[in-house]
C-alpha positions as CSV (number, residue, x, y, z in Angstrom):
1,X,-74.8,25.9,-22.2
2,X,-75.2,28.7,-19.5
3,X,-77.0,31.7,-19.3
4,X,-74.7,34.3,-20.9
5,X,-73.5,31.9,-23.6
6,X,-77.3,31.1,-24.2
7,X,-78.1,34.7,-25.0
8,X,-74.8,35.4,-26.9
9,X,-75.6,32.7,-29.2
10,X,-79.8,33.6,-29.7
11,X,-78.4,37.5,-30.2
12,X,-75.0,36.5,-32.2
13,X,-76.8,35.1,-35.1
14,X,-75.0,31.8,-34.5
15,X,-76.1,28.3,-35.8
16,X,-77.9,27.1,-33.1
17,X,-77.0,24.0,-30.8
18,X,-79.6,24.4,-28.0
19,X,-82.9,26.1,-27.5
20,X,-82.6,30.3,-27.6
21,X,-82.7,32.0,-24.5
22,X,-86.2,32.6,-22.6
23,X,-86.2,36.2,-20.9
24,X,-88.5,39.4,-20.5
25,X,-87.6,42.2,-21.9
26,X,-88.7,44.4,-18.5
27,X,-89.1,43.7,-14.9
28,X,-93.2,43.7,-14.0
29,X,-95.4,46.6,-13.6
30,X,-96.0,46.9,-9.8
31,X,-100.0,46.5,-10.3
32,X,-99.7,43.6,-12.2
33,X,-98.0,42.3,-10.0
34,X,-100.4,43.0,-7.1
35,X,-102.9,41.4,-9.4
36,X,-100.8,38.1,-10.0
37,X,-100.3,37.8,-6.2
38,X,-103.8,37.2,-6.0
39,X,-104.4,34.7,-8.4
40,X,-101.2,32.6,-7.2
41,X,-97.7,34.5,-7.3
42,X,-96.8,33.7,-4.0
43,X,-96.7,37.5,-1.7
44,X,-93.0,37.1,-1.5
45,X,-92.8,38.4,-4.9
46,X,-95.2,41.4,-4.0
47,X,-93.7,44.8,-5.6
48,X,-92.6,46.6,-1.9
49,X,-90.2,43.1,-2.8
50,X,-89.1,43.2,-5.8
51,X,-88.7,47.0,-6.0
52,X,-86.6,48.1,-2.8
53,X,-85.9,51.8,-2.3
54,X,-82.6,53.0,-3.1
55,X,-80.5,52.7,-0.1
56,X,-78.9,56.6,0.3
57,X,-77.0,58.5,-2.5
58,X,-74.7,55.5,-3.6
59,X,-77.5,53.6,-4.3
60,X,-79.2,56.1,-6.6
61,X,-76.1,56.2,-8.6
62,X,-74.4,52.9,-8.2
63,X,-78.0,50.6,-9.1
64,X,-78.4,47.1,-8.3
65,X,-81.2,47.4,-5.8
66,X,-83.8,45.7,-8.4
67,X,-80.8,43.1,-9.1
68,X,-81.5,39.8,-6.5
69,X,-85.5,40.3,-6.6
70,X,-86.2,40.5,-9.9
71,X,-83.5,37.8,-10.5
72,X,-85.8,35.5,-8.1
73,X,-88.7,36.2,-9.0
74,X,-88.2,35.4,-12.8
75,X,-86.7,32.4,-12.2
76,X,-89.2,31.1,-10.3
77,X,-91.0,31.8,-13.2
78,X,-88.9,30.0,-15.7
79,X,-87.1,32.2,-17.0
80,X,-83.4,32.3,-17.9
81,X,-81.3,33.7,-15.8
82,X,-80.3,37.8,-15.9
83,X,-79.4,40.3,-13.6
84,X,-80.5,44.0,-14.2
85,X,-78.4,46.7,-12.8
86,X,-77.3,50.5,-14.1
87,X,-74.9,53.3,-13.7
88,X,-76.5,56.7,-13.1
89,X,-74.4,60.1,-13.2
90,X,-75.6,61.6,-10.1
91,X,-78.6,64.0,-11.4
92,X,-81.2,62.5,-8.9
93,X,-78.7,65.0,-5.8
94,X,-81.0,66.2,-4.1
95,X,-82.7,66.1,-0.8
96,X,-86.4,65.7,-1.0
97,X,-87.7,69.0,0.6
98,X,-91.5,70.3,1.1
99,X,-91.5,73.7,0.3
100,X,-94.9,74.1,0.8
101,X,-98.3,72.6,2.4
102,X,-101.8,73.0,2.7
103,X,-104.7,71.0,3.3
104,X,-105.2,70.1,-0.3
105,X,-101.6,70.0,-1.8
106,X,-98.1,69.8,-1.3
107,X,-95.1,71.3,-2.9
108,X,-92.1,69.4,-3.2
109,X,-88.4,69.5,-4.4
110,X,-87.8,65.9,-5.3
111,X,-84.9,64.0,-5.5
112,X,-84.3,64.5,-9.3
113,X,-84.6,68.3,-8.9
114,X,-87.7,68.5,-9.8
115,X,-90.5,71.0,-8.0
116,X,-93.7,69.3,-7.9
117,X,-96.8,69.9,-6.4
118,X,-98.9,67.0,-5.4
119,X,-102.8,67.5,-4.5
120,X,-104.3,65.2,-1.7
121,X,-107.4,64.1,-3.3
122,X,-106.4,63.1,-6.6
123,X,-103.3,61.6,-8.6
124,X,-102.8,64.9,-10.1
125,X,-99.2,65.9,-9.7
126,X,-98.5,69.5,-11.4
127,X,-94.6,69.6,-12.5
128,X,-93.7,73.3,-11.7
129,X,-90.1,73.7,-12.4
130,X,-87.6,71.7,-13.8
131,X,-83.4,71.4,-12.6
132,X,-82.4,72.9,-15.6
133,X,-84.1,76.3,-17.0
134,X,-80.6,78.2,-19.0
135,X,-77.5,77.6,-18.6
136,X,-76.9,79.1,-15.2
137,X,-79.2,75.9,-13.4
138,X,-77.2,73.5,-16.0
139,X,-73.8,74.9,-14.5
140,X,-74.7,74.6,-10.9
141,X,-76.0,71.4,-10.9
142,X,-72.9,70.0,-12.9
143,X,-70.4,70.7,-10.4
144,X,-72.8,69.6,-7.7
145,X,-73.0,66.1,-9.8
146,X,-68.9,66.5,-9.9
147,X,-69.2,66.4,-6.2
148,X,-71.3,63.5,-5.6
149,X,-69.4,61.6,-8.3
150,X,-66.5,62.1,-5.8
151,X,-68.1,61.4,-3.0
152,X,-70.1,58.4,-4.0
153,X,-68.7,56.6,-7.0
154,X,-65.5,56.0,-5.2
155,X,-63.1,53.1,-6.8
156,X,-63.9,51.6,-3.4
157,X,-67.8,51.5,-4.0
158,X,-67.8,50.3,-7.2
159,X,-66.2,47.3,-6.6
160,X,-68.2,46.7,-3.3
161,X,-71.4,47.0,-5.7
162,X,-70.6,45.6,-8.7
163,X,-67.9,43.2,-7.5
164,X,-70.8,41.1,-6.3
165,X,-71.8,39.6,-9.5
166,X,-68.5,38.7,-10.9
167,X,-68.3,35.2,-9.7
168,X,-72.0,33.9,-10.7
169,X,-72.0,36.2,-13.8
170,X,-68.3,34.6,-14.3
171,X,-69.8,30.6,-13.7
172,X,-72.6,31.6,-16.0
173,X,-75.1,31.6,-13.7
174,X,-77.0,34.8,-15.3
175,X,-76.4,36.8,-17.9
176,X,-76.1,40.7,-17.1
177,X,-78.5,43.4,-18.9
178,X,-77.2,47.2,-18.2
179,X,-78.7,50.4,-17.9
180,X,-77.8,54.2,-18.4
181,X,-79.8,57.2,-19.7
182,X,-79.4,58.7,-23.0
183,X,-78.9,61.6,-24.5
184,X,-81.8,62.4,-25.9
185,X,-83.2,61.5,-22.4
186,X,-80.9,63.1,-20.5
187,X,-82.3,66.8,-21.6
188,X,-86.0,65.7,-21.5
189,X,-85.2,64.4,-18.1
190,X,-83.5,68.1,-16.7
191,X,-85.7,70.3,-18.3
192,X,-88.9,68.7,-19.8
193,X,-90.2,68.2,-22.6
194,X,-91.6,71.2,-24.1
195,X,-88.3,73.1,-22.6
196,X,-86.2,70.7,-24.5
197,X,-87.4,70.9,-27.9
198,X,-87.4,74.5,-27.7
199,X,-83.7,74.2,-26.5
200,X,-82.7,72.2,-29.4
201,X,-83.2,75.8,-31.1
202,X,-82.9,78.3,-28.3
203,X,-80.3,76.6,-26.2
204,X,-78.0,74.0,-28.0
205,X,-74.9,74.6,-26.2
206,X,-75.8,73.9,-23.3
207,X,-78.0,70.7,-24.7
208,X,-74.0,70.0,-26.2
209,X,-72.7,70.7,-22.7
210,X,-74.8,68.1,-20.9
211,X,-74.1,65.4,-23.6
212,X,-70.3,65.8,-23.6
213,X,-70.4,65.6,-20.3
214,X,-72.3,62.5,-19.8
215,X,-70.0,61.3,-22.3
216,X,-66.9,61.7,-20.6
217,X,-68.7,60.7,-17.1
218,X,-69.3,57.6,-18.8
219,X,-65.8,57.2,-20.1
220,X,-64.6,57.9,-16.6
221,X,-66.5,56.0,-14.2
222,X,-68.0,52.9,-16.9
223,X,-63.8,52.0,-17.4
224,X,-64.1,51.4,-13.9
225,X,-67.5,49.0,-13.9
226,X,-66.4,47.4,-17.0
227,X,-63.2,46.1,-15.6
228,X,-65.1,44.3,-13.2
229,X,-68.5,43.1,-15.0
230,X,-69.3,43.1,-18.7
231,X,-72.6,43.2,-19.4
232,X,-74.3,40.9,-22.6
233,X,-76.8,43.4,-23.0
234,X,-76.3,47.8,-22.2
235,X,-79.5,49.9,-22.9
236,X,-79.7,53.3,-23.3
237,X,-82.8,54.8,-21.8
238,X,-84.1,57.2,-25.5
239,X,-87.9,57.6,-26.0
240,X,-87.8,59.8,-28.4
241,X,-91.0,58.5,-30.5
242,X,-94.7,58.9,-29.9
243,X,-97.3,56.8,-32.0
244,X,-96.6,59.2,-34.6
245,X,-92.9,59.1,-35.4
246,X,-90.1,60.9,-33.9
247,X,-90.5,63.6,-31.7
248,X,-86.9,65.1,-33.6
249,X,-85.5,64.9,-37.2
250,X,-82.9,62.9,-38.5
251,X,-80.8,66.0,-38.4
252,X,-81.6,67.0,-34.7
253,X,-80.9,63.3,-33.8
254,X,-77.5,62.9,-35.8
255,X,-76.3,66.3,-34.2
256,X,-77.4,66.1,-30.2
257,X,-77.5,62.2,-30.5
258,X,-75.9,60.4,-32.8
259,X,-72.6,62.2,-32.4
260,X,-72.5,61.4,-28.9
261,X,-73.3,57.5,-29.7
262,X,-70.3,57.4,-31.8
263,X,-68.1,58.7,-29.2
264,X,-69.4,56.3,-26.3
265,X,-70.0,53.2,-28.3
266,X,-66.5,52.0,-29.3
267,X,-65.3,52.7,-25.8
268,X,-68.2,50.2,-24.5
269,X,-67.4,47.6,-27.0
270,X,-63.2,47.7,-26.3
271,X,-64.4,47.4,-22.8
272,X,-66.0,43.9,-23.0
273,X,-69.9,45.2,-23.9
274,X,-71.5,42.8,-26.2
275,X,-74.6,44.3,-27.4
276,X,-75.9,47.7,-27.3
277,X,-79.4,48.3,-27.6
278,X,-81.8,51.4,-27.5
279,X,-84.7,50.8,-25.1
280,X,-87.3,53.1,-27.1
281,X,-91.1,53.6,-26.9
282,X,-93.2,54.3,-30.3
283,X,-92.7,54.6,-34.1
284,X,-89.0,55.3,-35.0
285,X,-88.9,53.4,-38.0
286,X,-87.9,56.6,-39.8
287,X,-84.7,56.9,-37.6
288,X,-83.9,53.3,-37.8
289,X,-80.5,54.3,-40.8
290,X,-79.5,56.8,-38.3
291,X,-79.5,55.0,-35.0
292,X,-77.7,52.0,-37.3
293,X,-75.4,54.4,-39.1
294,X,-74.6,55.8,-35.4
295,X,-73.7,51.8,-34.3
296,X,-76.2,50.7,-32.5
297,X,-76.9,46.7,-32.7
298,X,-80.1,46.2,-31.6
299,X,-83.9,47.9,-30.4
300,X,-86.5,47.2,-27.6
301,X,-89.1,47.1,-26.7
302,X,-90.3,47.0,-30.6
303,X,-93.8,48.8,-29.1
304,X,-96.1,46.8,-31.8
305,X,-99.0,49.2,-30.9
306,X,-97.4,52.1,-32.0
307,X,-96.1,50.6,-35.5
308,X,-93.1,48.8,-34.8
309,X,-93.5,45.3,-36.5
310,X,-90.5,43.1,-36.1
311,X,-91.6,41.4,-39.1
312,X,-91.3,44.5,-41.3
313,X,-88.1,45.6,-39.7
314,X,-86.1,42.4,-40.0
315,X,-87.1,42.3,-44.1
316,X,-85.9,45.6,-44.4
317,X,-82.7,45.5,-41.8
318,X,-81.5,41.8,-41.4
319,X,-79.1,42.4,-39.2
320,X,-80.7,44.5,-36.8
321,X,-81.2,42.6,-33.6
322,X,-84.1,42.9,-31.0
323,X,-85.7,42.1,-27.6
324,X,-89.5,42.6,-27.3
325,X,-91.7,42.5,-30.3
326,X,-94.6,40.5,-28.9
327,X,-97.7,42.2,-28.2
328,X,-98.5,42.4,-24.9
329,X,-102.2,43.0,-25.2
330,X,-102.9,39.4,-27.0
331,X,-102.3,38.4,-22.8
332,X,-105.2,39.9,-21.9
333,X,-107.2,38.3,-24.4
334,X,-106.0,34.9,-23.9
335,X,-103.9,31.5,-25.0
336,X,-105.8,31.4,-28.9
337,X,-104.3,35.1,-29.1
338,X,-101.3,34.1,-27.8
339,X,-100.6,31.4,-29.7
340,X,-101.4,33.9,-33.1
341,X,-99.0,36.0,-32.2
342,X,-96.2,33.8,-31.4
343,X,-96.9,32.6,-35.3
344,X,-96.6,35.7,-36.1
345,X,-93.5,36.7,-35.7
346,X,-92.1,33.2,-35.5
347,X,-89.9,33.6,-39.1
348,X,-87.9,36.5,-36.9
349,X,-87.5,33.8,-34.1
350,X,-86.6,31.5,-36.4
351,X,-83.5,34.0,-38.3
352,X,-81.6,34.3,-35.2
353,X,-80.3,37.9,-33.3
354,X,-83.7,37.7,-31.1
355,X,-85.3,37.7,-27.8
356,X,-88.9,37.3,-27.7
357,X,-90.4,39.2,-24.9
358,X,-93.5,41.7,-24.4
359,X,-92.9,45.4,-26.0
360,X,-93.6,46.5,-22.4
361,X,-94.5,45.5,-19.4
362,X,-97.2,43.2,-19.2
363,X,-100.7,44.9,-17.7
364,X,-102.9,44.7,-15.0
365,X,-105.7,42.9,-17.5
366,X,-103.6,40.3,-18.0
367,X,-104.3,37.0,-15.6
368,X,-101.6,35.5,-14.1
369,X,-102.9,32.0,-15.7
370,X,-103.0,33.8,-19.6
371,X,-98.9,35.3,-18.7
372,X,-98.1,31.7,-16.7
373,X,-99.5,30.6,-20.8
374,X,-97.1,32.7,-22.3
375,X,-94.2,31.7,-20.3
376,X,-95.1,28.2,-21.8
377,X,-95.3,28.9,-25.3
378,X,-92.3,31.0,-25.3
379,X,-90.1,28.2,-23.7
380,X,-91.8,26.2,-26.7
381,X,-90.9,28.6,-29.9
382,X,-87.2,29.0,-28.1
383,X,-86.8,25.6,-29.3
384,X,-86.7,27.2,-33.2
385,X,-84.5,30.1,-32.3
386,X,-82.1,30.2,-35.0
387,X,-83.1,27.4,-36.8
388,X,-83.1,28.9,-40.1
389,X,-79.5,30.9,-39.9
């Protein structure tokens, strides 16, 4: 069995034949990483590596540059193979520019549009104003995003980056897990938070705007990607939840999210997508009938410090599918822990439509030897994937 039939079969529900597939649900945090490199990951894998720069404005928008390092450097590992790559409508336009400089700070337009102002002596970074402020900045920087979609999502430079990945995704070689940003996301992202919600009120035109239009991006420029790759897994990038719950309502959600889900989703599944998931930080059980009712198959990270229990959810939605769900914090405390909470949520392992993996990124208190542990155990508990379907 290869690598994209492995996690077809641990996500389809299907009778199993062979073990479930072993993958994380995120690449590493960069100073984990740094950590691990000095308790034995060799300095190959070190995070200037596995993290390259984008290379120009094609590489902001047309994403692979995480691809081939984070491929590696999980299957030296032992993980299964997967290959991470997104499509990003051309927000991030701009040049980075200091506007201003002293001895103790700088002010700086970044590349996402953002104004910034970053002091010397500290990690403080004071966000001071955002792309989008009415609808005058959200006009402007559409048709500059029209622009660069013209310039640098050519047919031509979509197949030269995505064309790469056809023949090993094509032998089986790796699955493919891919990204784009959602649309509760998408606002947050141009404006800010506390702008946003206000705007949900204030300004929902122009929050209807942007969504449409990422919608038909997407339509556009995805028909084009997915007649060359089709990914196993897409996310869409939505933390919309804090510890508390949702940061919307069910209503907000079904009228500035939802609605655009149901436009986008049968379009990616006609186009060869297999599974689409909501990457999603914090407690959304409360949206869970919405996000289902809107199409979506599946969740991660399942943040189990913030409420999400797999366990729980599965009773309740049995069809519901996830990646994640194991707490990352039992790592830093070591393999007794470990092995507790892979018993824990063992019966969801065991009903099929999962992939274990951390509900974030491993952290720097974890040892390499405790996550090298892990690694182990989840190879071990893949053997029961689906056994009980």
């Amino acid at each position: 069995m290869n690598h994209s039939e492995r996690i077809l079969m641990t996500l389809g529900f299907e009778k199993r034949t062979e073990r479930g597939v072993v993958l994380e649900t995120f690449f590493p945090w960069d100073k984990t990483i740094n950590r691990w490199c000095e308790e034995g990951l060799p300095k190959k894998y070190r995070p200037s590596r596995l993290y390259p720069p984008a290379d120009g404005y094609m590489g902001r928008y047309l994403s692979d540059q995480m691809s081939d390092p984070v491929y590696t450097y999980e299957r030296y590992l032992g993980f299964d193979g997967v290959k991470r790559m997104a499509f990003r409508i051309p927000f991030s336009c701009f040049d980075e520019t200091v506007m201003e400089e002293t001895d103790t700070y700088i002010v700086r337009l970044d590349t996402d549009g953002w104004v910034r102002k970053y002091h010397r002596n500290s990690n403080l970074v004071e966000e001071v104003k955002a792309p989008v402020t009415g609808e005058e900045d959200w006009n402007a920087l559409k048709e500059k995003v029209r622009e660069h979609l013209a310039l640098y999502c050519t047919d031509e430079n979509i197949r030269k980056v995505y064309g790469r990945y056809v023949a090993g995704h094509e032998a089986g070689d790796y699955s493919i897990r891919f990204r784009l940003t959602g649309f509760f996301w998408l606002s947050r992202m141009l404006m800010g938070i506390e702008e946003q919600m206000y705007a949900f009120y204030d300004m929902p035109e122009v929050l209807h705007d942007m969504n449409q239009f990422a919608v038909d991006t997407y339509k556009e420029y995805l028909d084009k990607v997915f007649d060359i790759i089709q990914p196993e897994v897409l996310l869409l990038e939505e933390d919309l939840s804090g510890c508390n719950g949702p940061m919307i309502s069910p209503d907000i959600f079904n009228e500035f999210v939802g609605d655009y889900y149901k436009q986008l989703f049968p379009f990616l599944k006609e186009k060869g997508v297999k599974n689409v998931f909501i990457d999603t930080d914090g407690d959304f059980n409360r949206l869970i009938p919405d996000f289902i009712e809107a199409g979506v198959d599946g969740f991660l990270p399942m943040d189990v410090n913030a409420g999400m229990d797999i366990v729980k959810v599965r009773q309740l939605y049995p069809g519901l599918k996830f990646i994640g769900g194991f707490n990352k914090l039992t790592i830093e405390e070591g393999k007794e822990a470990i092995d507790r909470e892979f018993e824990r949520i063992l019966p969801v392992i065991r009903s099929g439509g999962y992939v274990p993996g951390c509900d974030h990124q491993a952290t720097p208190d974890s040892s390499f030897d405790n996550y090298r542990y892990y690694i182990k155990r989840l190879k071990e508990v893949m053997e029961e994937a689906g056994r009980d379907i």
